[in-house]
N, C-alpha and C positions, 0 to 999 in steps of 0.2 A: 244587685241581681247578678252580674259577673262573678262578684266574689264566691255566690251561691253553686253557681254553676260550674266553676272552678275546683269546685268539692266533690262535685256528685260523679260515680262513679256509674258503670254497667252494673257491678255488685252490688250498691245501693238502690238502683233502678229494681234489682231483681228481689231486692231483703222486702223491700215496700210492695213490691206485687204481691211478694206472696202473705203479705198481712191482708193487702187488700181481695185479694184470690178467697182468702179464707172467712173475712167479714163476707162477701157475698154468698162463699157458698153456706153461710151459717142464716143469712138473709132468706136465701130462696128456700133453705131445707125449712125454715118457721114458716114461709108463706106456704109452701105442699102442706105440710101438718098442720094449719088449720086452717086452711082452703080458703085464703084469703088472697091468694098469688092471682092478680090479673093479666090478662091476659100481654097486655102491653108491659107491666111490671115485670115480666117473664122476659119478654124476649129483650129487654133493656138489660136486664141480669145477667143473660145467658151472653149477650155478646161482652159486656164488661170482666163477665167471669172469666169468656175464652181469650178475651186479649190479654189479663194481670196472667194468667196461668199462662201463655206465652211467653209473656215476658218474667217467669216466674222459674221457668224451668228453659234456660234456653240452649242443654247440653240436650233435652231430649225430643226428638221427632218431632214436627207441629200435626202433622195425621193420625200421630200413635193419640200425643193428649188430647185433640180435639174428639176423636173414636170414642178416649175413657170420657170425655165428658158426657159426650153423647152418650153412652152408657150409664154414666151414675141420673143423666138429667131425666133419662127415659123410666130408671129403678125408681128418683124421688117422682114420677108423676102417678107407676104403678101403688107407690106406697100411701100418696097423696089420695088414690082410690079407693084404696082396701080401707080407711081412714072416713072419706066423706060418705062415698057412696057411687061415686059416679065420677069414671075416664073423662076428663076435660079433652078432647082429640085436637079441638084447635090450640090450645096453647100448647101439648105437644108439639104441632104439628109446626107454629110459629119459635119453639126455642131449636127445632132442628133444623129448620131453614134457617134460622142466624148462626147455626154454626155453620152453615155450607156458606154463608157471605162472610163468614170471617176465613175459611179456607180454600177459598176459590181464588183470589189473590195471591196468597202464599203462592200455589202448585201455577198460577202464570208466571210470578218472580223465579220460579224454578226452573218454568221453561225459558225463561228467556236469557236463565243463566247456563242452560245447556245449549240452546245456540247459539249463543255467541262463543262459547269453548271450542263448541266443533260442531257448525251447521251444516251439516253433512251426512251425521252418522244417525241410522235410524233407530226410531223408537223403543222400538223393541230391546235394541241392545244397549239404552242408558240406565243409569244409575238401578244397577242390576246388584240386589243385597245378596254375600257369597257367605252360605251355611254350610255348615259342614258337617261329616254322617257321624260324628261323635258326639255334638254337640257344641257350645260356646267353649266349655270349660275342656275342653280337649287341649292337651299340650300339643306346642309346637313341633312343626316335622326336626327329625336330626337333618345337621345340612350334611351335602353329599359333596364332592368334591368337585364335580360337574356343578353344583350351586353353588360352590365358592368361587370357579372359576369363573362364573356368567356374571358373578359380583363383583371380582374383581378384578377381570378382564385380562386373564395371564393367558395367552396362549400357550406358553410352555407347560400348564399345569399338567397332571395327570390325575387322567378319566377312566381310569380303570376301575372296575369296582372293587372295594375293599378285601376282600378275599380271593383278588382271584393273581 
């Protein structure tokens, strides 16, 4: 068992999520289409799905993936309808509640990693995402000489602007 352990990597954790991420959601999309998914089968699913997709994807956001799942899991119950004949609202209603218990956890671990950093500073001004009016793929500013100097701390630099 050591030597097992000894082996497995974060990368390895993350190759097997995402097989096992993709057997479920191959599992729940057959039980929608032919409306065999129970109600308790559902939400067993939905929370396995959310956690291998965590651990499947862990460069990206756990509210962005939890949101698309909620998103595809609400499309397979719409499609799941158009299909039997009739909106199941409770199992809906039980696979969006297991995603809010699988990310109600996260967003405390979150908070309690922002207090402990600096419990002091209010809400409003934490982990504040910075867009910008051109978009992602907008190149960087040119630096200016006053930003090279705030970089690298020369007080003798000169702050004149370029042309003048």
């Amino acid at each position: 068992m050591d030597v097992l352990l000894a082996r497995i990597t974060p990368g390895h954790v993350a190759r097997i999520a995402r097989i096992g991420a993709l057997l479920i959601a191959f599992a729940l999309t057959a039980g929608y289409v032919t409306d065999r998914l129970t109600l308790e089968i559902a939400g067993v699913g939905a929370f396995f799905l959310s956690v291998l997709t965590l651990l499947a994807f862990p460069s990206q956001r756990s509210s962005e993936l939890l949101g698309a799942l909620a998103i595809w899991l609400t499309y397979a119950e719409f499609m799941g309808a158009i299909q039997s004949g009739h909106f199941d609202l409770w199992r809906w209603a039980v696979v969006l509640a297991t995603l809010s218990l699988v990310i109600v956890p996260i967003k405390v671990q979150h908070l309690r990693q922002l207090a402990r950093s600096n419990p002091y500073q209010p809400l409003r001004e934490l982990d504040r995402r910075q867009w910008s009016a051109s978009g992602p793929a907008a190149a960087p500013a040119p630096y200016v000489p006053a930003a090279l100097a705030a970089i690298s701390f020369d007080p003798d630099a000169d702050l004149s602007p370029a042309g003048a």
